[in-house]
C-alpha positions in Angstrom: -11.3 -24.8 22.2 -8.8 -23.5 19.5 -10.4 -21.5 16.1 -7.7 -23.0 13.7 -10.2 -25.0 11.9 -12.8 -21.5 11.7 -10.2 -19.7 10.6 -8.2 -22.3 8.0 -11.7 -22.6 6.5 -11.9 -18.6 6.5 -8.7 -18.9 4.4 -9.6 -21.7 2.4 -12.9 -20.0 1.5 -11.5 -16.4 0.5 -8.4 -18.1 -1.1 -11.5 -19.7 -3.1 -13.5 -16.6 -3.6 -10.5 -15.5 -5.7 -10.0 -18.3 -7.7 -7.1 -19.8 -6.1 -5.0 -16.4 -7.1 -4.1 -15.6 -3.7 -2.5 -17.7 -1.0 -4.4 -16.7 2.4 -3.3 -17.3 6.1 -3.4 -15.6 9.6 0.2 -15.4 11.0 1.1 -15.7 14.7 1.1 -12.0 15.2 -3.0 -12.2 14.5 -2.3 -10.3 11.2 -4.4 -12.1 7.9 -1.8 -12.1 4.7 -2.2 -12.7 1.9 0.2 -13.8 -1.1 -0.2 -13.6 -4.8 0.8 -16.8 -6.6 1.5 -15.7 -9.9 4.8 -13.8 -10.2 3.7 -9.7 -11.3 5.0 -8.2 -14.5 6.3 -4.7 -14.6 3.5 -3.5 -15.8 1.8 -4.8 -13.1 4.6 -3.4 -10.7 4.4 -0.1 -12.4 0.7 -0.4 -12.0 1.0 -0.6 -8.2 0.1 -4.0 -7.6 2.1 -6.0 -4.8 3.2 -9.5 -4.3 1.7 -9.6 -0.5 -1.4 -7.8 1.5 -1.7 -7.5 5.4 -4.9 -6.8 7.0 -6.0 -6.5 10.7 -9.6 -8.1 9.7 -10.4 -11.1 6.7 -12.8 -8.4 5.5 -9.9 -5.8 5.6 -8.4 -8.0 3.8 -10.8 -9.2 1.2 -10.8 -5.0 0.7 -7.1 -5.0 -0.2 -6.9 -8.0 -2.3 -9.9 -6.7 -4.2 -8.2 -3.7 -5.0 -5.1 -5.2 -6.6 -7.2 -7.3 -8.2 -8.6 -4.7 -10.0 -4.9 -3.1 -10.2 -4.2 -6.3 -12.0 -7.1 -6.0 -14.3 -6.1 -2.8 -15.3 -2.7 -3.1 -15.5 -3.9 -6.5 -18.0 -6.3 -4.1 -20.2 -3.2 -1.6 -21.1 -0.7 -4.2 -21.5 -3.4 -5.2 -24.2 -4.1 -1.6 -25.3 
């Protein structure tokens, strides 16, 4: 029996978990990605954030995307500074 629908709800529910920010899927190679759908400023650039995470795990992943999440949230708090 094939996990695609386990694992599109997997995507669907961490794509979810951060409110529809990131665009989440599990490539052919077995590697979870994850793409962010708003284009990054350069502040946000400079700040180190990326356009696109890899992870080896979801929860490997949810890890990376939390952490340019709060890349973004900093790089948001100077732009306002």
């Amino acid at each position: 029996m094939s996990d695609t629908p386990r694992l599109t709800r997997t995507a669907e529910t961490l794509e979810a978990a951060f409110g529809g920010r990131w665009g989440i899927w599990l490539s052919d190679t077995g590697r979870w990605w994850a793409s962010h759908r708003a284009a990054l400023t350069a502040a946000e650039l400079a700040a180190g954030c990326v356009p696109f995470v890899r992870a080896d795990t979801s929860s490997q992943l949810v890890e990376r995307i939390q952490a340019q999440e709060d890349l973004l949230a900093e790089a948001g708090s100077q732009r306002r500074a």
